[in-house]
C-alpha positions, -999 to 999 in steps of 0.1 A, spaced: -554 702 819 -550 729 790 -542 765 796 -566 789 794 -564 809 763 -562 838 779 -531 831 801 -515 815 766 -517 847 748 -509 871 772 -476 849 779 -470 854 743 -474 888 742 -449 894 771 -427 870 753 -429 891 719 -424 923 739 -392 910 757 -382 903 726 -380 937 711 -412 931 689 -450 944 692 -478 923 690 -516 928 695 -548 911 701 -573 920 671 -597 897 682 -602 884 719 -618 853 726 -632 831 749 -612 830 778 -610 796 790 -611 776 756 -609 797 728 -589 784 694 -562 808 689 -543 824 656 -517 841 653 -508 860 621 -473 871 617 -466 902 596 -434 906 578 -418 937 568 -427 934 531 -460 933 540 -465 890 538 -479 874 568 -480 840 580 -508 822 596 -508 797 621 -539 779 635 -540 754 663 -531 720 654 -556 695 648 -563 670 677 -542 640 655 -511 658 656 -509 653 692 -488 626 712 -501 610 742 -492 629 765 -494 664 750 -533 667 754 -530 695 775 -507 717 753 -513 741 725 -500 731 689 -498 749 663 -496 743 623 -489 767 597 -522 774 577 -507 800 554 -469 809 553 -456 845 537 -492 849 516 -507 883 507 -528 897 537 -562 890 521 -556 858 516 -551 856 557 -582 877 562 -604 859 540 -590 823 556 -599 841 592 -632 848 582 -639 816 573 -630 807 607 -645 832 629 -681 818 609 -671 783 621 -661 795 656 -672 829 670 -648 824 700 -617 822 681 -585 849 693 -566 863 664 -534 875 677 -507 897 654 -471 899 655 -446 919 642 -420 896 640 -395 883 613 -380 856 637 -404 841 664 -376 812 674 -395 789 697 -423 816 707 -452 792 691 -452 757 698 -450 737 665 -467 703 656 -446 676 643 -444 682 610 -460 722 618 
């Protein structure tokens, strides 16, 4: 069984705060299921995006786990904004969650390859 997207982000947010960092929701989603990004903003004013991974990226095994794959890495902030509305058309449900971050370490779960 997955866990729920709530429970997922707020664990990450305590996690960034333990760290010393901030982070914020912008945009909360569906609780239960929601697809979740996370953009990470870098002191010169780059951010990366990452978006959950897609379904082949899993092992058996890991189908209850959330991936994640880096959509966008250190790109100009429109270029993240204009990638999230794409999405949030696709999928009204979707969490966008922001860090302030310039190391997250293992905070977000990578896919192979991620």
């Amino acid at each position: 069984m997955r866990l729920r997207a709530d429970i997922f982000v707020s664990a990450l947010l305590r996690h960034v705060f333990t760290s010393g960092d901030f982070a914020a929701v912008e945009k909360k989603g569906a609780e239960e299921a929601g697809a979740i990004f996370i953009r990470q903003h870098f002191r010169n004013g780059l951010e990366t995006l990452y978006a959950p991974a897609p379904q082949t990226a899993f092992d058996e095994g890991q189908a209850g786990d959330r991936l994640f794959e880096v959509r966008l890495s250190r790109s100009d902030p429109e270029a993240v904004r204009a990638m999230l509305e794409r999405e949030r058309k696709f999928d009204p449900d979707l969490w966008i969650v922001e860090l302030e971050a310039e190391e997250l370490g293992d905070m977000i779960p990578l896919a192979k390859g991620g």
